[in-house]
FIKOLZA-1660 file (N, C-alpha, C; in steps of 0.1 Angstrom, whole numbers, plus 5000, padded with zeros to 4 digits):
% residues 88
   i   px   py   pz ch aa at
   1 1107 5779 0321  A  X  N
   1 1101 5771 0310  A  X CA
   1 1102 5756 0313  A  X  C
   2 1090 5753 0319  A  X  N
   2 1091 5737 0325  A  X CA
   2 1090 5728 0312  A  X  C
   3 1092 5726 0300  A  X  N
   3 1092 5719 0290  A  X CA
   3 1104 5722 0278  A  X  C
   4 1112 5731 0284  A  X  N
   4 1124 5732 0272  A  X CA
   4 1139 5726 0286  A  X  C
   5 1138 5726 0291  A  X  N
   5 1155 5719 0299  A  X CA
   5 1157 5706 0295  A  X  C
   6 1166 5702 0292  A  X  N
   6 1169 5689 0290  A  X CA
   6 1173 5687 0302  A  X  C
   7 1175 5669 0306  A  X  N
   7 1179 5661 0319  A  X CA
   7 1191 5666 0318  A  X  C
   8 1202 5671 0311  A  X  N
   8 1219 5671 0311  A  X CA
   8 1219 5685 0315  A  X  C
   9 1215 5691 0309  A  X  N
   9 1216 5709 0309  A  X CA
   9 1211 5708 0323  A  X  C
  10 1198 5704 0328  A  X  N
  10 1198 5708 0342  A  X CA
  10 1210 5700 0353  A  X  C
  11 1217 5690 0346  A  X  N
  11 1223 5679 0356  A  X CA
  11 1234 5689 0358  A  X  C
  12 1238 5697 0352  A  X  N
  12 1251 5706 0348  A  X CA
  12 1247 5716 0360  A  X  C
  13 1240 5723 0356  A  X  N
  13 1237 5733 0368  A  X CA
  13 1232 5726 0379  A  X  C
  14 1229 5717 0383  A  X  N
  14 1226 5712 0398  A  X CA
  14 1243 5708 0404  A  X  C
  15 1248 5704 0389  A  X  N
  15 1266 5701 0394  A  X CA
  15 1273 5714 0404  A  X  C
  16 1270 5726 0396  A  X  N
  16 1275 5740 0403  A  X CA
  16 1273 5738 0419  A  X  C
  17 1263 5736 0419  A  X  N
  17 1257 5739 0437  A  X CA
  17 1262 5728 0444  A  X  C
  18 1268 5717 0440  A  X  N
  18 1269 5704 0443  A  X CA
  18 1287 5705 0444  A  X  C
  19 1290 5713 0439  A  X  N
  19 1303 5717 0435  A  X CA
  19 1310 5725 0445  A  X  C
  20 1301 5734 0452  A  X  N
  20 1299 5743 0461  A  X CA
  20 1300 5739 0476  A  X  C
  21 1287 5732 0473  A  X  N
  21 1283 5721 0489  A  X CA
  21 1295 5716 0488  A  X  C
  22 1300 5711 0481  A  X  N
  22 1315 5701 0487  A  X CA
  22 1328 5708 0490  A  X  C
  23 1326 5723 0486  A  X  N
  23 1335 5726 0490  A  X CA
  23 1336 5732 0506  A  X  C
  24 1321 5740 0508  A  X  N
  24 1320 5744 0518  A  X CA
  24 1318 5733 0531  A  X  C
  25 1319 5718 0530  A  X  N
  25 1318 5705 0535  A  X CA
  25 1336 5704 0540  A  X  C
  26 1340 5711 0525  A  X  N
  26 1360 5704 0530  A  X CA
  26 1365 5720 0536  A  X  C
  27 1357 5730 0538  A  X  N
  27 1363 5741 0542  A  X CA
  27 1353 5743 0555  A  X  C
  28 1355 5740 0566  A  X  N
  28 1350 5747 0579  A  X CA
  28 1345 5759 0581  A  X  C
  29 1333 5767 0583  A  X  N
  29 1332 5779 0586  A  X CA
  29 1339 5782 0599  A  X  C
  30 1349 5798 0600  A  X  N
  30 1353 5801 0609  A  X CA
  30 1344 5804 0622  A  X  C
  31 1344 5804 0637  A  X  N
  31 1331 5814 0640  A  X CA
  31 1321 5824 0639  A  X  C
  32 1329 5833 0632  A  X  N
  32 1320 5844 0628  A  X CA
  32 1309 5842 0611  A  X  C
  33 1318 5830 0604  A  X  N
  33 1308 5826 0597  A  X CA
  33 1298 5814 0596  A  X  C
  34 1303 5806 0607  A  X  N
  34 1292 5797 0613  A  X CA
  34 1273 5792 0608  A  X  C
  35 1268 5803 0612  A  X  N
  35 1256 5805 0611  A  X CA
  35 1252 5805 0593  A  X  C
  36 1262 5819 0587  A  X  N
  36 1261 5818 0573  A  X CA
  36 1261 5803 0565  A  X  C
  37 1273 5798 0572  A  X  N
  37 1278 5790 0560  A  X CA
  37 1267 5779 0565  A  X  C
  38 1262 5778 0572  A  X  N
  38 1249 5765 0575  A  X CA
  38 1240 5772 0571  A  X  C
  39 1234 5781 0570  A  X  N
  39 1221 5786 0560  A  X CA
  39 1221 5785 0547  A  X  C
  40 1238 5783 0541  A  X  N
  40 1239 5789 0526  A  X CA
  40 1238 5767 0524  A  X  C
  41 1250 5764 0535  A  X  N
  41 1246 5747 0529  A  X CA
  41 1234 5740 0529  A  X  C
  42 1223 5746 0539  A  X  N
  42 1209 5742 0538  A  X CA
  42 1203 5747 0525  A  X  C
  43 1205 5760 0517  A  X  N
  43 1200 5760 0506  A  X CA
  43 1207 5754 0495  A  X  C
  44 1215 5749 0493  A  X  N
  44 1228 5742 0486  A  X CA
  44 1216 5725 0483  A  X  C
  45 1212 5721 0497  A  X  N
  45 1209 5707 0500  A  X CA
  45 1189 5709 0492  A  X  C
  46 1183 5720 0494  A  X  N
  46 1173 5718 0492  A  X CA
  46 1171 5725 0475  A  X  C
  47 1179 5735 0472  A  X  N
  47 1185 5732 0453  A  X CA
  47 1188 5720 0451  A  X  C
  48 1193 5713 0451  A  X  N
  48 1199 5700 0451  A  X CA
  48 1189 5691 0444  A  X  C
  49 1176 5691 0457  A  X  N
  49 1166 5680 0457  A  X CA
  49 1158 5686 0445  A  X  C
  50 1153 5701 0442  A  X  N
  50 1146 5705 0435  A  X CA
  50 1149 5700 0420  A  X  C
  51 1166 5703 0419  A  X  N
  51 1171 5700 0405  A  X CA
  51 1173 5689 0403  A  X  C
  52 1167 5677 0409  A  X  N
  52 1168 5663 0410  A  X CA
  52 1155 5660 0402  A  X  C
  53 1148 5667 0411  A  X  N
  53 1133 5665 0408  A  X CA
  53 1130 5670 0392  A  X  C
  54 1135 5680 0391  A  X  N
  54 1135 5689 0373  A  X CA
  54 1142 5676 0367  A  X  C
  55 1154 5673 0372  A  X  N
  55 1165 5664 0361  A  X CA
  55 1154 5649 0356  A  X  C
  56 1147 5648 0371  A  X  N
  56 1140 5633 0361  A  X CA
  56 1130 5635 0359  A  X  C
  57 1119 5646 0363  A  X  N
  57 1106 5648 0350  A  X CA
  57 1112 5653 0334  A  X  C
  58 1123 5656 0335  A  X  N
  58 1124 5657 0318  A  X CA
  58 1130 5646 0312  A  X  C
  59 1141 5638 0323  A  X  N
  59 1143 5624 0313  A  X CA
  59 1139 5616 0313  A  X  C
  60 1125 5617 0322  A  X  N
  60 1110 5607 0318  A  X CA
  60 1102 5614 0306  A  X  C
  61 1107 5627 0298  A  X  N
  61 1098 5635 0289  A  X CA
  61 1087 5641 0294  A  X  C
  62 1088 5642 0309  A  X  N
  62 1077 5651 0315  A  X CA
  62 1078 5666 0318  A  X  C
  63 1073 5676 0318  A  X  N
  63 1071 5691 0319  A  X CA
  63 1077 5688 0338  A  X  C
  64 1083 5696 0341  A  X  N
  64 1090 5706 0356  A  X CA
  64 1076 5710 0363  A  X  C
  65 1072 5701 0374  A  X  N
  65 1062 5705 0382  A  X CA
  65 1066 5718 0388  A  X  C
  66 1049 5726 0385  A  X  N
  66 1053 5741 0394  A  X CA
  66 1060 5744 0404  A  X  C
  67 1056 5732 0415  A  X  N
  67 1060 5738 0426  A  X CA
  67 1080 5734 0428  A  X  C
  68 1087 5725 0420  A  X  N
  68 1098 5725 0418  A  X CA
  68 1107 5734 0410  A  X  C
  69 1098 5741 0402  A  X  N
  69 1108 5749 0393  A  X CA
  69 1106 5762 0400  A  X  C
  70 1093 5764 0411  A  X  N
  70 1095 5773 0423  A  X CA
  70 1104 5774 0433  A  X  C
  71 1105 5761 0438  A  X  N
  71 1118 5761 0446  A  X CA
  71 1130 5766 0442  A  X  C
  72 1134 5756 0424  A  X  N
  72 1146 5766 0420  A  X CA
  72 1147 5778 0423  A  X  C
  73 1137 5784 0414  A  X  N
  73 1141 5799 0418  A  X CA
  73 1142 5805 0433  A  X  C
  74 1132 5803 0443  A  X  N
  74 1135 5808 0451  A  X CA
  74 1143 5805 0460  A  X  C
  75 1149 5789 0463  A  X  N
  75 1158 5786 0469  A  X CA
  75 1174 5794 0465  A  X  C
  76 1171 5794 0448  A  X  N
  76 1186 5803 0448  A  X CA
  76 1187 5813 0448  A  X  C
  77 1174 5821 0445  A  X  N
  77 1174 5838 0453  A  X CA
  77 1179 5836 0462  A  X  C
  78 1173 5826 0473  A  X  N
  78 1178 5831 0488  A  X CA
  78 1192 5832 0491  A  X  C
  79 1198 5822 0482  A  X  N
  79 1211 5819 0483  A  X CA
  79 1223 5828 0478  A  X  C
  80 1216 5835 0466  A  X  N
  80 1223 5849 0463  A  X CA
  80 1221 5857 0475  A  X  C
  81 1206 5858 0477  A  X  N
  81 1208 5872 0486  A  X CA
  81 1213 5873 0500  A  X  C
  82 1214 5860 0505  A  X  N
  82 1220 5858 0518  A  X CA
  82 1230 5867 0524  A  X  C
  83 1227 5876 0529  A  X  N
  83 1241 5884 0535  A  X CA
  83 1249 5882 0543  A  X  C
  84 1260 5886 0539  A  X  N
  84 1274 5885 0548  A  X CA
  84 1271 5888 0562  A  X  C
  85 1276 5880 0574  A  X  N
  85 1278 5884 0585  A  X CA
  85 1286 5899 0588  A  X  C
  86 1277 5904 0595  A  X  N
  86 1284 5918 0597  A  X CA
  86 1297 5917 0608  A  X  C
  87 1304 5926 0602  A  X  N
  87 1321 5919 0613  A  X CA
  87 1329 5915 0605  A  X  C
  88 1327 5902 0595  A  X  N
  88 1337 5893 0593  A  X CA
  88 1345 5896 0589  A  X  C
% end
């Protein structure tokens, strides 16, 4: 719903992922998670920008351009569905 988020409500949930990225930033991936944990922080960084982009068309009173409220979603699909390295 590109016209009902407020700027705060989405600034809250862009916090989560931001919350995230910083941790996986102060926690090193081991070897065998390596690869993971740099695909999961690339989607972390490109949520980020998307929910930036949502946060100031609504606190300009503007509607969530399609192709950003696309990104949301599918940047954090990928990020849920990301699977675990096998092994670890």
């Amino acid at each position: 719903h590109p016209t009902e988020g407020n700027a705060f409500d989405i600034e809250q949930w862009m916090r989560l992922g931001d919350n995230l990225a910083s941790w996986l930033d102060a926690n090193p991936a081991t070897p065998c998670w390596t690869e993971y944990h740099a695909t999961m922080r690339g989607s972390l960084d490109r949520i980020h920008i998307a929910f930036a982009l949502a946060r100031d068309a609504r606190a300009a009173g503007r509607m969530v351009p399609g192709d950003v409220a696309e990104a949301v979603v599918t940047e954090s699909q990928a990020a849920f569905d990301l699977a675990e390295p096998a092994g670890c």
